[in-house]
N, C-alpha and C positions, 0 to 999 in steps of 0.2 A: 890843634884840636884838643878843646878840652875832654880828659878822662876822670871821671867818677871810681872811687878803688870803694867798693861796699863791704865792709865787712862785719858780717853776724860773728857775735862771740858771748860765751854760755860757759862759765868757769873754766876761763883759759889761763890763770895766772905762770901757767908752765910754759905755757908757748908765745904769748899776748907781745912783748917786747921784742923779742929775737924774730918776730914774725912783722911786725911793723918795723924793725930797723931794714930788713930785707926789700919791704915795701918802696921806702924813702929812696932804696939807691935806685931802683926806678927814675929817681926823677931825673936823671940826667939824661933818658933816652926819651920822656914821655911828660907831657903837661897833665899830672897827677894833680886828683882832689883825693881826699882819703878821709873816709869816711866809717866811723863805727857804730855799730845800734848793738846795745848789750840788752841779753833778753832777763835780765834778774839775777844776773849773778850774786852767789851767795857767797864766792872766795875770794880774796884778794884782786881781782881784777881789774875790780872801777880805784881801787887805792891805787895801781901801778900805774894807769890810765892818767888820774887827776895829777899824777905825781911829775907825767912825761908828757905834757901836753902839745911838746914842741914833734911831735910825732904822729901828730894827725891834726886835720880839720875842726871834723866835727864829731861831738860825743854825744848820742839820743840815749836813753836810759828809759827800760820799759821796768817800773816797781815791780810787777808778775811775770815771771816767765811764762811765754805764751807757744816758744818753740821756733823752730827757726822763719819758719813763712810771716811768721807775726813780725819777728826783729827784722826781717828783710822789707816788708811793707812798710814800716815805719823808717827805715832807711831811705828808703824808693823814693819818701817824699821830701829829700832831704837834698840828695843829689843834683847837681846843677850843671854836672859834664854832658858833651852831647851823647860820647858814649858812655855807659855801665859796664862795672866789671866787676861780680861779685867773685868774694876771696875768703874763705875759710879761715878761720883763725890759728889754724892749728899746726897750718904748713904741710898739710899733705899736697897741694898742688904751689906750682912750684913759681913765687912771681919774676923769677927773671923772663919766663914767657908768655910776659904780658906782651909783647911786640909779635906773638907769636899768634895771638889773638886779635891782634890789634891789622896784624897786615891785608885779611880778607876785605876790611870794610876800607883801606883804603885804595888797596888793589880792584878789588871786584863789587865794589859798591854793596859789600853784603849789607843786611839789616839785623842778622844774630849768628851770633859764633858761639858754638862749643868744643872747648875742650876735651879731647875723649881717648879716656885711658886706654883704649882697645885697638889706637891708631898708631902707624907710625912706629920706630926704632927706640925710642925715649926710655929710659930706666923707670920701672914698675918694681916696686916690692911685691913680693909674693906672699899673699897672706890668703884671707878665708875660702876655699872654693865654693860652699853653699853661697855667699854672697855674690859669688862672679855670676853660678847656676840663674839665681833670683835677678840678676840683672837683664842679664842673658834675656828672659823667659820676658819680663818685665820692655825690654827696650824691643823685641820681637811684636808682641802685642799692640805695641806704641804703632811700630811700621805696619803692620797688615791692617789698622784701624784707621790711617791717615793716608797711607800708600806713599810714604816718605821712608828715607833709607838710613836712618841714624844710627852708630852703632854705639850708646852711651848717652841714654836716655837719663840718669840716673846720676851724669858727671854735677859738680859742686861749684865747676870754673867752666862758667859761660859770658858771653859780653852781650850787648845788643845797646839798639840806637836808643835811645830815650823817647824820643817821639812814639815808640811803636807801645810803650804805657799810655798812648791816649787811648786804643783800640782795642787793651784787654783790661778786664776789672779781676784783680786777683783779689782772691778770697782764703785760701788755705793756713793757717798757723803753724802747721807741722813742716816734716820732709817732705811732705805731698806737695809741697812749695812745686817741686822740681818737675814732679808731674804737671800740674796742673799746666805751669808756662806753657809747657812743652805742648801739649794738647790746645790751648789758646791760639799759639803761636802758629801750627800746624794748620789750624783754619782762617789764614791770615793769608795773604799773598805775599809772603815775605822772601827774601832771598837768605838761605838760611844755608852754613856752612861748619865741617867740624875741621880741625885739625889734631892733630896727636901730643898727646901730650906727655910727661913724664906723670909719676905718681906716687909718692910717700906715703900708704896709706898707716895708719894707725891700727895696733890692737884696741882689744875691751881694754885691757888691762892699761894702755898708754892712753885712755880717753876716749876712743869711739865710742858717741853716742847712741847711733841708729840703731834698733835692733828688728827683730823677725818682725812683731807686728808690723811694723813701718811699710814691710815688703804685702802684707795682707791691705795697708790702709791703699799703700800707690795701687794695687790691681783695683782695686774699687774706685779709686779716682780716675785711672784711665778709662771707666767704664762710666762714670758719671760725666764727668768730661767731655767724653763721645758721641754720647746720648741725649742728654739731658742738660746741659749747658753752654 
């Protein structure tokens, strides 16, 4: 079974290598595609890219950054594994547990797997608690709106089948990326699964992008979503 590795990356030249060598050694457990859509990077990153190309597939290059939903849409079309498996650039989630992802769909004939940092014994860094709150509040909304039980609506390392992109038209350019699936997928008859995952997350100061509004745009996209699309 071929797997698709997606990865959005938005001035990563800190992490961009050591994060696709980590990728590669995958390939001895998994028939990896690897696959990158940079959304306009302004720093070294498409240099270290062009320079190591023997460490990925494919390279899409969007001139404007348009945000993560954009770089992963243009990724999406790019992909040719049966399943997907988007992957952060930055290595807060962790790819030796892509098999960890990978086992539901072959075990239980899932159709989308999330990884989710709220599950399971795995090593979490301790970082911002207003972010966990806004999750929290954030993936609760999700559930009493769908009447599905997710606990990590908001997770960055999910998989799902490729075919099931025939039945949603994703539209979002930002983090609402995350929302949006989520809510698409929820009105889908799909068999949907999470397991636990570990979680490196990043401060402001190491890179994290997201900030408070993001958490203002997702409550308005799980409400448009819901409603109205």
């Amino acid at each position: 079974m071929k797997i698709s590795i997606l990865i959005p990356t938005y001035n990563e030249e800190a992490y961009i290598l050591h994060m696709l060598k980590k990728v590669n050694e995958q390939k001895n457990k998994l028939d990896l595609e690897i696959i990158i859509s940079d959304d306009g990077s302004t720093d070294q990153t498409i240099s270290l890219l062009n320079n190591n190309k023997y460490l990925f597939d494919k390279l899409i290059t969007n001139k404007k950054n348009q945000g993560k939903g954009g770089a992963l849409k243009n990724g999406l079309n790019n992909c040719s594994g049966e399943i997907i498996i988007i992957q952060d650039a930055d290595l807060e989630y962790n790819p030796e547990e892509y098999t960890d992802l990978v086992n539901p769909f072959l075990k239980n004939n899932a159709d989308v797997v999330y990884g989710s940092r709220f599950l399971g014994n795995k090593t979490k860094r301790v970082l911002y608690f207003k972010n966990r709150v806004a999750n929290f509040f954030l993936t609760l909304l999700v559930n009493l709106l769908t009447n599905l039980n997710f606990t990590d609506v908001e997770t960055g390392f999910k998989a799902f089948k490729k075919d099931i992109l025939k039945d949603i038209k994703l539209k979002e350019n930002s983090f609402t990326f995350e929302i949006e699936f989520t809510m698409k997928i929820a009105k889908l008859n799909k068999k949907i699964y999470e397991v636990g995952i570990s979680y490196n997350g990043r401060t402001v100061e190491e890179g994290k992008k997201i900030k408070l509004k993001d958490g203002f745009l997702a409550l308005f996209c799980i409400l448009k979503y819901r409603f109205f699309n």
